[in-house]
C-alpha positions in Angstrom: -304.4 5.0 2.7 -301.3 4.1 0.8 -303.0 4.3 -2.2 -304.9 7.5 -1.4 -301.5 9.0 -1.0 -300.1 7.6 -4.3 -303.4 9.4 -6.2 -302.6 12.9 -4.6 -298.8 12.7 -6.1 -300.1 11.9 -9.0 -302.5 14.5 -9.2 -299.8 16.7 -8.0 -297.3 15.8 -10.8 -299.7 15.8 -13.7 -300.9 19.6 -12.3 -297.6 20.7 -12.8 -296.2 18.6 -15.8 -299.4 21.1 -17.5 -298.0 24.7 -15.6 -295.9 27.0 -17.6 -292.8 27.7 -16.0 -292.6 31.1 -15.0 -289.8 33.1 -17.0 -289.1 36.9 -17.6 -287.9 38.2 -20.7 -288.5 41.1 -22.9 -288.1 43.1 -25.9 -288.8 46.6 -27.4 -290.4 48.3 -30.8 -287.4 49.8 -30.9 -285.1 46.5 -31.1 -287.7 45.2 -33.3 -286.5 44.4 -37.0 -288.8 44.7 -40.0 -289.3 42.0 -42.7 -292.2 43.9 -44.7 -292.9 47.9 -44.8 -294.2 49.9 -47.3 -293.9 54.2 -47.0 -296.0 54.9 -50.5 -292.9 56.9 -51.5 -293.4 55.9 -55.1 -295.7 55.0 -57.4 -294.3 51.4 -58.3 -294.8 50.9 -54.2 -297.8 52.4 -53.8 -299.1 49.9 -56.8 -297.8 47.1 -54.5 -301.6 47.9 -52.6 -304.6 47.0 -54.1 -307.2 49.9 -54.2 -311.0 50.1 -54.9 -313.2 52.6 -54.9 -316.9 53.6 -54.7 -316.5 57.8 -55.1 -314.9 60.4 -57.3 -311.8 60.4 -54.4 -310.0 57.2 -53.7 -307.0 56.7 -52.2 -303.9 57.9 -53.9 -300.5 59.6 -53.3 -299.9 62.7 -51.4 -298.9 64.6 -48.6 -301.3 66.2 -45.8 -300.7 69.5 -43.9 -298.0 68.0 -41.9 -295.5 66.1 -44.5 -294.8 62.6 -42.6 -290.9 63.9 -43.2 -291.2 64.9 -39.4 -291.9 61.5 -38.5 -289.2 59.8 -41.1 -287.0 62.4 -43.0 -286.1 60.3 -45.8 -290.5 59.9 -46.3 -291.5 61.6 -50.1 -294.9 61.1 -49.8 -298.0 58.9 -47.8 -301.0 57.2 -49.1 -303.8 59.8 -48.8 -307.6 59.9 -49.3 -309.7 63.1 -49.3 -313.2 63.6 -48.3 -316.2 62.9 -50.6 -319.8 62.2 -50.3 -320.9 58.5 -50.7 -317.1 57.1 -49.8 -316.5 53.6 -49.5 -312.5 53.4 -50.2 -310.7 49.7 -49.6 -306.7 49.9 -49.6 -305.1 46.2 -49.5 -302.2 44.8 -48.7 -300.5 41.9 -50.4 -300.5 38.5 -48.2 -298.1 38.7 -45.9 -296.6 35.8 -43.7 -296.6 36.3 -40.1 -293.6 35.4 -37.8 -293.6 34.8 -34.4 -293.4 37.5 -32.3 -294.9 40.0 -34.3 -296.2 43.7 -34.6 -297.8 45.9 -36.9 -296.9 49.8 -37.1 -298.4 52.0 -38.8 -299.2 56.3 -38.5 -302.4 58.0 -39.3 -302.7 61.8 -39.9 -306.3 63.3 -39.7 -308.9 65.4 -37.4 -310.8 64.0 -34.8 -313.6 66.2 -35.0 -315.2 65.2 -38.5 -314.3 61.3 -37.8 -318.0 60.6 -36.9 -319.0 61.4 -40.5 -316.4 59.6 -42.0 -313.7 57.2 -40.5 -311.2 53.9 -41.6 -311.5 50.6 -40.4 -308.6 48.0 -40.2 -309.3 44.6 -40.9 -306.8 41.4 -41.1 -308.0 38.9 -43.5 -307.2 35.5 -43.3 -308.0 32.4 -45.3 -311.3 34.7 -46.8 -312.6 35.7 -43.5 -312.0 39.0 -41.7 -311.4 40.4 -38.1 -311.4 43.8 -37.2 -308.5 44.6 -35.9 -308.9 49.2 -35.3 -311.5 51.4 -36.0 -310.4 54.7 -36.2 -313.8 56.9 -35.0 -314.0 54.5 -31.7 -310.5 54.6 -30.8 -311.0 58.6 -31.4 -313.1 58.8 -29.1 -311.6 56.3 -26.2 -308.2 58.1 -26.0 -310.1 62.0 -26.7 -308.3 62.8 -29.7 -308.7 65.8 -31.2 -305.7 66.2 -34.0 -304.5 66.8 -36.7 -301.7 65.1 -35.9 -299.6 62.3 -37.2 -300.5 59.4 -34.3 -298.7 55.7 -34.1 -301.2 53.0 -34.0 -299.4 49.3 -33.4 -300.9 45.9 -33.3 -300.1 42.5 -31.4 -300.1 39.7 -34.3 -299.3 37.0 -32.0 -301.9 35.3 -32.8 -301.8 35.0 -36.5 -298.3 34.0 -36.4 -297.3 31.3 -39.1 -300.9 32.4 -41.5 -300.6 34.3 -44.9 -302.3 37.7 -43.4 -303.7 40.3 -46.2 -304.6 44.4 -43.8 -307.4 46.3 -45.4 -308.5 50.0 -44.6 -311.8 50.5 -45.3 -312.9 53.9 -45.4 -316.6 54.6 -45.0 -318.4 57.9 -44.7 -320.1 61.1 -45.8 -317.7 64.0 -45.9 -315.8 62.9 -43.2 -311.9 63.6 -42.7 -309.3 63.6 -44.9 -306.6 61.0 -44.0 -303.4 60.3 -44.4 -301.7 56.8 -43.3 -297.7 56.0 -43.8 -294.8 54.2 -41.9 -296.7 50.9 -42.1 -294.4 48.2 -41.2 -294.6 44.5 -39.8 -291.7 43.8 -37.4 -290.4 40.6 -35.8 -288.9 41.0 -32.0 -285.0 40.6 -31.5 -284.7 38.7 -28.1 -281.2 37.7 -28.8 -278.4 38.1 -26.5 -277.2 40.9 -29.1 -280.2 42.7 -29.2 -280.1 47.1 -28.3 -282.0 49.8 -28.7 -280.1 52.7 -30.2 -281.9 56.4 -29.9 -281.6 60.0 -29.7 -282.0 62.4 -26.4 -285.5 63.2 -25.7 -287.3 60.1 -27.8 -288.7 57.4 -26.3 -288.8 53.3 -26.0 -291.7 50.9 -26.5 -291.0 47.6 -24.2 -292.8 44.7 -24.6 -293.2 42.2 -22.1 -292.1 38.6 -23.7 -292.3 36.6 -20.5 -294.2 33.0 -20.1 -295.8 31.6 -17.4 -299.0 32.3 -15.4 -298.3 36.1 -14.6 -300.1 38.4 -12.4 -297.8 41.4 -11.9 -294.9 43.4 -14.1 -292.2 45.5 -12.1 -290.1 47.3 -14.2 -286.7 49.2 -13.4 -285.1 51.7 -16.3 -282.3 53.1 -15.5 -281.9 57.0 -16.7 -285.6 56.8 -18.1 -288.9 58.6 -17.6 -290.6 56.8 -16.0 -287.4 55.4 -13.2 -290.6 52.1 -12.5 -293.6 51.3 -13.6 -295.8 48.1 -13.1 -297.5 48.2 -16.7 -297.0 45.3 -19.1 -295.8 46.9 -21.9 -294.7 50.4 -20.8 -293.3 53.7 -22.6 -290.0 55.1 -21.7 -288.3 58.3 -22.5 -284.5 58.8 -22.1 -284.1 62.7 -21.6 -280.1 62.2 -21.1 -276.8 61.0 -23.4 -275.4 57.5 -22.1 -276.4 54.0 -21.9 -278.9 52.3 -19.4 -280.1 48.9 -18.2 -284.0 47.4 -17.9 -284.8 45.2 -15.6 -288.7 43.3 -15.5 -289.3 41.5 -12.5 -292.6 38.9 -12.9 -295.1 37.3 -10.7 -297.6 34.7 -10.3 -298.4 35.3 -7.3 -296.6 32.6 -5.7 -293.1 33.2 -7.2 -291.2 35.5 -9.5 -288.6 35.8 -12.1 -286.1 38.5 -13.5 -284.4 39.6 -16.4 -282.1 42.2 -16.7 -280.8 43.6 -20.2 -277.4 45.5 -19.2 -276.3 48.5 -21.3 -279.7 47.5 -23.2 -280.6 51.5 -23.9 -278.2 53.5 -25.7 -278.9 57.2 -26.1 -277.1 59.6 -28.0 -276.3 63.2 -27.2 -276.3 65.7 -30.1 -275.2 69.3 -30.5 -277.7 71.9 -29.5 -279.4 73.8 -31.8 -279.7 77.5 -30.4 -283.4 79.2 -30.1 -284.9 81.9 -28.2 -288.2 81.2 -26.8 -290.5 84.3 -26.7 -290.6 85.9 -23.0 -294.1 86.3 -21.1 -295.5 89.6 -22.2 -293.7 90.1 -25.5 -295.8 89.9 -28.8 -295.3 88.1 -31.9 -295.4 90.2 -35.5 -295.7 89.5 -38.8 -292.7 92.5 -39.3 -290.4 92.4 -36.5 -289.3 88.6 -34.4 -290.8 90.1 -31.2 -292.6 93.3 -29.8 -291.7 94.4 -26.5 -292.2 97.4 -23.9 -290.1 99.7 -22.6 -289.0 100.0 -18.8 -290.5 96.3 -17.9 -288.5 93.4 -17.4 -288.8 90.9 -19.6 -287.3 87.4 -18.9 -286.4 85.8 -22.1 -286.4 81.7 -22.4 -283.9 79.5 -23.2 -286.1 77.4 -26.0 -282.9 75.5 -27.5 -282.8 71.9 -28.0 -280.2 69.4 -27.7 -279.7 69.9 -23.6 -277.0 73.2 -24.0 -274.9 72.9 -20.8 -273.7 76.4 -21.0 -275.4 80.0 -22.3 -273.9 83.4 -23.5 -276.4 85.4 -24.3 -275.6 89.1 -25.8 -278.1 91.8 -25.7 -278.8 95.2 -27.5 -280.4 98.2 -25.7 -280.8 96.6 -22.3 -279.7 97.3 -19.0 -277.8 94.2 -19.0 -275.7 94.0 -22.0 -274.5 90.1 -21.3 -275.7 87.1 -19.0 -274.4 83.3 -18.2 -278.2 82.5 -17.1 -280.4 80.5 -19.0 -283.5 82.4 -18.4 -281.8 86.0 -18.0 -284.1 88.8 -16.8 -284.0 91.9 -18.8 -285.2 95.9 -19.5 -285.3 97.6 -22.5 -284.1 101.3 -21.8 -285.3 103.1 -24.8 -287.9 103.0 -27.8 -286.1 101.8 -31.1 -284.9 98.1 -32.8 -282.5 95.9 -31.4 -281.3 92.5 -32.1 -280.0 89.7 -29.4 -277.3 86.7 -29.4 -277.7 83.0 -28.2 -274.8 80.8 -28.0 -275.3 77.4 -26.6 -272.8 74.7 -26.0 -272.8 71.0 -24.2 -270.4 68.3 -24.8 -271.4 67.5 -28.7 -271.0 71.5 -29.9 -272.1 74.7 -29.9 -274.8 76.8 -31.6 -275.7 80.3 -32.2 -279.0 82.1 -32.6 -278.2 85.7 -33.7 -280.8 88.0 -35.5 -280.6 91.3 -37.3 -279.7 94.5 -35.4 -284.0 95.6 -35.6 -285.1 92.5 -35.3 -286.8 93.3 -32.2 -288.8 96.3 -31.6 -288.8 98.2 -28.2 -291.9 100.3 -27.3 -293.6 102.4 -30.1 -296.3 101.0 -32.7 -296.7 98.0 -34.4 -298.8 95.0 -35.8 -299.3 92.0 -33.6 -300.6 88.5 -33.7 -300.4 84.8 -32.5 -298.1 83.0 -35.4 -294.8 82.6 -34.9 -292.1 83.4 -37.9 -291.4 80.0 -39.0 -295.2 79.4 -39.0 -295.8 82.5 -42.0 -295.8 80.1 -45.0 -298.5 77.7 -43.3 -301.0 80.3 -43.7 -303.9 79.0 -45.1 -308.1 78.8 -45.0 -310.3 76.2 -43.3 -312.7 75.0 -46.0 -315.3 73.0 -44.6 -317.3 71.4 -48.0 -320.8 72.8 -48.1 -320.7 74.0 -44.8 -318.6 77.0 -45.9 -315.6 78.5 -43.6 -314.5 78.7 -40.5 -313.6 82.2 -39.6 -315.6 83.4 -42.8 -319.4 82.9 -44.6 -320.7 79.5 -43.1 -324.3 77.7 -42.4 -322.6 75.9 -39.2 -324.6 79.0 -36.8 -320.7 79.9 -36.2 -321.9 83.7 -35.8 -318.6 86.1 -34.8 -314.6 84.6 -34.4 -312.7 85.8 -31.9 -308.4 85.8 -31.6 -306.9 86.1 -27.9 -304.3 88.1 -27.1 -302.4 88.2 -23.9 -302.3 91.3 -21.6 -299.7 93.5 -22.6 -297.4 94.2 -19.4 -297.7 98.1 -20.3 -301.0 100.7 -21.0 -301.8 100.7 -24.6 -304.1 101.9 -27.4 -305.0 100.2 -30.4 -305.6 102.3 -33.5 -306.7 99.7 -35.9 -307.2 95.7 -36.2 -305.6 94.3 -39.8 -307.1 91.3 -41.3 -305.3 88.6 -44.1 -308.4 87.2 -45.5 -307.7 84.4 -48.3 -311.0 84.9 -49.8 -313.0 87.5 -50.4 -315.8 87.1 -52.4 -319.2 88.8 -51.7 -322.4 89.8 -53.1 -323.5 91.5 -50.1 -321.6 93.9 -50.4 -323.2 96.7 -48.5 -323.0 94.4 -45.3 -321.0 95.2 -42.0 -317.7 93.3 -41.5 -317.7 94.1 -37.5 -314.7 94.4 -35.4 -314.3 95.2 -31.7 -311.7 95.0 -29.3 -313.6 93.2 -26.1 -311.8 92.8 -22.6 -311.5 89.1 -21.5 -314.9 88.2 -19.0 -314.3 86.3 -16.3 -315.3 83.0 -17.9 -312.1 84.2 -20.4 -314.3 84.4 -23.1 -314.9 87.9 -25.0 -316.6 90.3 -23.2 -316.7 94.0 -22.5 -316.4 95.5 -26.2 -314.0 98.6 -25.8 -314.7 99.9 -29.1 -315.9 98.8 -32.4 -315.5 99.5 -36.3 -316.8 98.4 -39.7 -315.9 97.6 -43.4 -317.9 97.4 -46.0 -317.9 93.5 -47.4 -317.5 94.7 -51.2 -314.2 96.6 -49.2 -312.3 93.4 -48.0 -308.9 93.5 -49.5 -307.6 90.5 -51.0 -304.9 89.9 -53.6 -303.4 86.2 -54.3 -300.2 87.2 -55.4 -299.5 88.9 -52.3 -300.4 89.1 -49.0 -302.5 92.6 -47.9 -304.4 93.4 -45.2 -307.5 94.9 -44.6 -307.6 97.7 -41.9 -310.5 98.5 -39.8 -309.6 101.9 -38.1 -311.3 102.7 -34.8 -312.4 106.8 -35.0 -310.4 106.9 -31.9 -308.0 104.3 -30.2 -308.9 102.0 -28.1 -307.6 101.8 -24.8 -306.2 98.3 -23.0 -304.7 98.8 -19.8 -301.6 96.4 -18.7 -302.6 93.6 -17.3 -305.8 93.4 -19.4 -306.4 90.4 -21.5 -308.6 91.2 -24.7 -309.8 89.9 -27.9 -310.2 91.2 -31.6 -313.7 89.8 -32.2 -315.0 90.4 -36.3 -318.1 89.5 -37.5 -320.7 88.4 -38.4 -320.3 87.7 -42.2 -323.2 87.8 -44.7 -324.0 84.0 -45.7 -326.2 84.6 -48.6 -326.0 82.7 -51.9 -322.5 83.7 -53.6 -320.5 84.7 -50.4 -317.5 83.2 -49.8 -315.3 84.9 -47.5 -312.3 83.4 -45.1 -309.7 85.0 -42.9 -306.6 83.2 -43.1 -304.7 81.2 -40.4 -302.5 79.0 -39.0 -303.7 75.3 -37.6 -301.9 73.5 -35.1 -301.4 69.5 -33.9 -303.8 68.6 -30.9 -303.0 69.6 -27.9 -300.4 72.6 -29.4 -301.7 76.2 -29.0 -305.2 77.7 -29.8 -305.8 81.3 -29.5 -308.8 81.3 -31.8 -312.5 81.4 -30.6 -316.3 80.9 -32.4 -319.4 82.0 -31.2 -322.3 79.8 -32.2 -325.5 80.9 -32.0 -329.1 78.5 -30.3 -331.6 77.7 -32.4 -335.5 77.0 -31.2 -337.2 73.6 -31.7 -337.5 74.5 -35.7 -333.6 75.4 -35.8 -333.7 78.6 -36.3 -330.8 80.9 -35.1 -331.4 83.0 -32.2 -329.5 86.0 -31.1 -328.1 84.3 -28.0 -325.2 81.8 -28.1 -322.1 80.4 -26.6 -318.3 81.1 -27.0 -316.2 78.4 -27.7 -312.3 77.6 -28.0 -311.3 76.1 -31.3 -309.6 73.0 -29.0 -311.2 70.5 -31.5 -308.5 72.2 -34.1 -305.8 74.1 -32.6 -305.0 77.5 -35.0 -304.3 81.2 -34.3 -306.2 83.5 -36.7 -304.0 86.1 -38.7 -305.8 88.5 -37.3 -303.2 91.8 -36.4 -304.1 94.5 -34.2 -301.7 97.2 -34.5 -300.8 98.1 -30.9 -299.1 101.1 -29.5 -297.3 101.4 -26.1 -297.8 104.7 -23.7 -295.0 106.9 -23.3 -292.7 105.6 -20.7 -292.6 107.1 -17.2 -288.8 107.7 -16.3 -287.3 109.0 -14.0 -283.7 111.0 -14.5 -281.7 109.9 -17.8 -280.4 107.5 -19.6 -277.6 108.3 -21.5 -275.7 107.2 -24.4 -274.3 103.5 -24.8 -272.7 103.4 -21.7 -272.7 100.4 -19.7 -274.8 99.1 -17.1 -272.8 97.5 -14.3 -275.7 96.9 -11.7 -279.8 97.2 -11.3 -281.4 97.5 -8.1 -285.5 97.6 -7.4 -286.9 98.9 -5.0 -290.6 99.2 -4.1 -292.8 102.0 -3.1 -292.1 100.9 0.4 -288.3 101.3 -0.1 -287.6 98.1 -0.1 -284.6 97.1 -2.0 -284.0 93.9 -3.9 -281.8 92.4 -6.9 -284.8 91.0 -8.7 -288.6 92.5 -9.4 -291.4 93.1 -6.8 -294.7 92.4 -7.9 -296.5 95.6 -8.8 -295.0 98.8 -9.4 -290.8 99.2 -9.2 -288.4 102.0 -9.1 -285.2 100.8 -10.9 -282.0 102.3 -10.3 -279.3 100.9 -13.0 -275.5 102.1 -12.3 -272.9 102.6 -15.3 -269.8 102.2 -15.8 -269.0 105.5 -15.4 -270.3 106.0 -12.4 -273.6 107.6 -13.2 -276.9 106.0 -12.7 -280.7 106.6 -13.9 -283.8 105.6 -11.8 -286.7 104.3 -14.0 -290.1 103.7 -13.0 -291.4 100.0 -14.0 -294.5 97.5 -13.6 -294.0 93.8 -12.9 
């Protein structure tokens, strides 16, 4: 017996001489430091790469539609590669020795949808053999990526920690995607005592768990963040707010745990707001005035600023409130004509103004409208896709009509005429149709109803490169879209015969950002030919807005009594048809009675 029991502590001992103790510790991306990096903002450092090539397009320097300077402002260029046929494009790094504690970083710009034609692949190479560390097209389709957009990829190099490690992308494909790849950097944790993270409001924090032992569970505690908790092993954190914050990671084995806490281990800085307006539900963009609105509807305009503004004085022209304190003011416009508006932000850090020109913004009347936004003017450009020719133009893809979205305008309108920016225009057909109809949004919120069509000639298409001109296609008589009414401006199709080469400009977006343009893509039978039925799609694959203008006029206003001359509104009550009065909007139809300063008033009837 006595020596049974001597064998069991023995056995009990040598069990846990070989158990890890259980410890917690951890670190962040953010508190990492880097010991190799290359941005390929040079030539001399984009020779420190090795390249080969198997096409007439190889890698090289560049940027894509999105400059990598919004990622890194100091960036000049990225390493880029553009589609070919018959690609098979290696980029190399020099050998690199690993430290403990490790990470690789890198960003990728390119489309999801064209990665199954063509896509990177990145190996490690050590001691002559290889291991595949991403591939692009898999990891596409496993987190639903759709793009363009510049995208953070990181790996764990634990494991090749003290080894001379060469990273290869190898680019295979047949007119695949164009890519772009910068920001690559290796990075060694710092777990010291000293170690903090230091960003800015609003941008997040990439922990990594650093803790030994046998460990089943993470509970994590981050004071001020986004997520407050979160049981993941390596978590991301945003900090929304100015100060600094402690972490805490509590670990388990299932039997015991252990904690760490990093105090003061976040430290976020505030900055001063930068003033902007956001545009208010049921105003239009233009490519001649900021924004396009009704007359006699309220209009709530958005508080788009960055920088979290504590405070808000916004100034108004030709309103029946002149001033407001509110973030989100609610608003009418009293009278047809051009008006500008005032913004001033403040918080702790500053203050910022957003001011525009006295006719910045047009009230009632006529004018062009469309889904790009002024700051978004110069990225007008085509969609060339190879061989396949264009989206929103001549193409051999079955893509048979394109459709642009527009959101219900708030008051009854007519629409005399749709104006179309084409960036190409090239066509032997030219005695073909160039369709366009204004069609009501079906239930499925694709086009449907058409509400009235008109035609161009294809050999009429206006095009200049120096300039930008529209072509108009004029209905013989307005067409008619009452409030409330979402509809599309639908064009097409386009002749596809040997020479033609047409394109309507527009403006592409990141994934997920917004998509107001539409295809329709026609079935084919078991021989593939085209049929005249098909299905309307959303461009979600590649976010753009087509620049595509319908030129849009209001109704005469319904009033009731006067408004007279620039005297000042003091109050605004609604009341609906019921009598009911209220110091905000009833849904439906309003009778608005706004009191002056000296002492008149004016009734005005409204929809909400």
């Amino acid at each position: 017996m006595k020596k049974f029991t001597l064998f069991l502590v023995s056995a009990f001992l040598c069990l846990n001489a070989g158990a890890q103790e259980l410890t917690a510790a951890f670190g962040a991306s953010e508190a990492m430091v880097p010991y190799y990096e290359v941005g390929w903002d040079s030539q001399t450092e984009f020779n420190t790469w090795t390249y080969t090539s198997t096409s007439s397009s190889t890698w090289h320097l560049g940027n894509p539609n999105q400059s990598f300077s919004t990622i890194d402002s100091n960036s000049q260029s990225s390493m880029i590669l553009s589609y070919a046929n018959g690609q098979y494009e290696v980029a190399t790094s020099p050998a690199i020795e690993i430290r403990d504690n490790s990470q690789l970083e890198f960003y990728c710009y390119s489309s999801g949808i064209y990665l199954v034609w063509g896509a990177w692949k990145l190996y490690a190479i050590v001691d002559g053999g290889s291991t595949l560390l991403i591939d692009q097209f898999i990891w596409a389709q496993d987190n639903g990526y759709e793009g363009p957009s510049w995208e953070r990829f990181t790996v764990d190099l634990t494991a090749y920690a003290g080894k001379s490690v060469q990273f290869s992308f190898v680019y295979e494909g047949d007119y695949g995607e164009d890519e772009a790849i910068d920001g690559f950097k290796i990075k060694e944790a710092n777990s010291g005592d000293d170690a903090t993270i230091n960003i800015k409001e609003g941008e997040s924090v990439h922990f990594i768990d650093m803790s030994t032992g046998n460990i089943s569970s993470w509970n994590w505690t981050f004071e001020g963040g986004t997520p407050a908790t979160s049981t993941e092993q390596n978590p991301v954190v945003t900090y929304d707010k100015a100060g600094s914050y402690s972490v805490t990671l509590t670990v388990g084995d299932g039997n015991t745990t252990a904690t760490a806490t990093r105090e003061a281990y976040v430290n976020v800085s505030g900055e001063a707001p930068a003033a902007n307006i956001g545009l208010p539900d049921g105003a239009y963009q233009s490519p001649w005035v900021y924004m396009f609105v009704p007359v006699n509807v309220p209009l709530t305009f958005k508080d788009a600023s960055s920088g979290n503004p504590l405070q808000w004085a916004w100034t108004f022209q030709g309103t029946d409130i002149t001033t407001s304190d509110e973030q989100n003011p609610t608003v009418t416009y009293l009278e047809e004509g051009n008006y500008g508006i005032r913004l001033e932000v403040v918080n702790d850090m500053g203050t910022s103004v957003f001011e525009t020109v006295d006719d910045a913004i047009q009230a009632g009347g006529e004018q062009e409208i469309w889904n790009i936004a002024p700051e978004e003017n110069s990225n007008l450009t085509m969609m060339e896709m190879g061989w396949y020719g264009n989206y929103a133009g001549t193409n051999w893809l079955g893509m048979g009509e394109f459709a642009e979205h527009f959101a219900a305008p708030l008051a009854d309108a007519t629409i005399s005429k749709v104006n179309i920016y084409f960036g190409k225009t090239t066509a032997v057909s030219t005695d073909a149709d160039i369709v366009v109809s204004i069609a009501a949004a079906g239930d499925d919120g694709m086009p449907g109803e058409i509400l009235g069509s008109t035609s161009v000639k294809a050999g009429d298409l206006a095009f200049d490169p120096t300039t930008v001109n529209a072509t108009e296609f004029i209905f013989d008589t307005p067409v008619s879209v009452q409030a409330g009414t979402e509809f599309f401006a639908v064009v097409g199709p386009f002749p596809n015969n040997d020479g033609d080469d047409i394109a309507i400009l527009l403006c592409r977006r990141g994934a997920g950002e917004k998509c107001t343009g539409y295809h329709f893509v026609y079935d084919e039978d078991s021989n593939y030919n085209y049929l005249e039925t098909g299905t309307w799609y959303q461009n979600n694959d590649d976010p753009l807005s087509l620049a595509v203008a319908p030129v849009l006029k209001y109704a005469e206003p319904t009033a009731i009594g006067t408004v007279a001359g620039d005297k000042q509104a003091v109050s605004r009550t609604y009341y609906n048809l019921a009598g009911m009065a209220s110091d905000k909007p009833f849904d439906g139809i309003n009778i608005v009675v706004t009191r002056y300063s000296d002492g008149s008033q004016s009734a005005t009837k409204v929809m909400h």
